[in-house]
Every structure is written in structure tokens, then in C-alpha cells.
N, C-alpha and C positions, 0 to 999 in steps of 0.2 A: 504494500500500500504506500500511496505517497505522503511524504509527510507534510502533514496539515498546520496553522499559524491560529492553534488553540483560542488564542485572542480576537481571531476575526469572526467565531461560530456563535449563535446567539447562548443568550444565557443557560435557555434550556436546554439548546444541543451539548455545550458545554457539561451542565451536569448530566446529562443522560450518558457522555462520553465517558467521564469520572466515575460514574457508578457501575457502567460495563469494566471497567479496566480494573477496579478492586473487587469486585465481583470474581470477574476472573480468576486474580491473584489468588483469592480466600477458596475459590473451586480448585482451582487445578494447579496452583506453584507457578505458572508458568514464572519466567526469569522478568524482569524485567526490561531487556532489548527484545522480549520476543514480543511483551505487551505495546512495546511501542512499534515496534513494524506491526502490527495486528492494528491498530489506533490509529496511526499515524501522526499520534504528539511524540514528542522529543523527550529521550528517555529521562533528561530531569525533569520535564513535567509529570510523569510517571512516579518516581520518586515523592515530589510534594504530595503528589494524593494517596500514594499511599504511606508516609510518613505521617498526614493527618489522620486516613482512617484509622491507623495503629494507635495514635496518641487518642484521638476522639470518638473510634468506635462504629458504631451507626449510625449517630450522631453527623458524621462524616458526610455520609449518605444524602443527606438533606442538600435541599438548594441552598444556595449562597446569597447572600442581598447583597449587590453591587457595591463599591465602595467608592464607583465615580455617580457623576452626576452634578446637578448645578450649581453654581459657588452662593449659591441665594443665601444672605442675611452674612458672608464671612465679611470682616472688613479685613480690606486691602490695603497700602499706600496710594496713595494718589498723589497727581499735579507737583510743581515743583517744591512746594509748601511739604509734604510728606502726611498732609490733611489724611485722618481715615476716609477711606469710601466706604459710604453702605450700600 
């Protein structure tokens, strides 16, 4: 399989990716380079998920709530002053 840029897949495809790939692991052993040619994420992305579902479990398992998103209400600097902006 070709390898895929984990980052461009929507969020869902992304988890549903994550939870075939420890899935996996927890079935069958497979190695780690073999889950990532079967995925086609990059075998250190392979590693963070399953480094987390080891540390968190099932828990794991769950979607994730994005951690980008609008800068709404952060103040910034602004203008040459160094005025906050809201």
C-alpha cells in the first residue's frame, strides 16, 4: 500500500485508521512495519497509537476532539503599540 499523509484524512477516517491498526496489533502481533505497509501511515505514527492505547487502554479507542481550530477570544499582540487584540 502506498503510504498515506495521516494528517490530510478526515477526522473520522483518521480514527477509524487508528483503531484498525491496534486492533490489529492486540489480534494478531503483527510487527509494527508490517502494520504500517498494511495502513499506509508511517511506522512512527504506528508507534504513537499504539504507545497510547498501551498507556490508555480503550480509552485509546475513542475519537479524539481536534486541538486546532479558531483562535476566537485568545489575545494576541497587535499594531506597533504591542496593544492586546481581542
Amino acid at each position: 500500500m502506498e503510504r498515506i499523509d495521516v494528517r490530510k484524512l478526515t477526522v473520522e477516517g483518521r480514527d477509524l485508521l487508528r483503531q484498525m491498526v491496534v486492533r490489529l496489533r492486540q489480534q494478531s502481533g503483527m510487527r509494527v512495519e508490517d502494520l504500517a505497509k498494511v495502513s499506509g501511515a508511517h511506522p512512527s505514527t504506528i508507534r504513537g497509537w499504539l504507545a497510547r492505547a498501551k498507556r490508555d487502554g480503550t480509552k485509546s479507542l475513542e475519537p479524539r476532539k481536534s486541538s486546532y481550530g479558531p483562535a476566537i477570544g485568545k489575545i494576541v499582540a497587535g499594531g506597533d503599540h504591542g496593544d492586546p487584540v481581542i
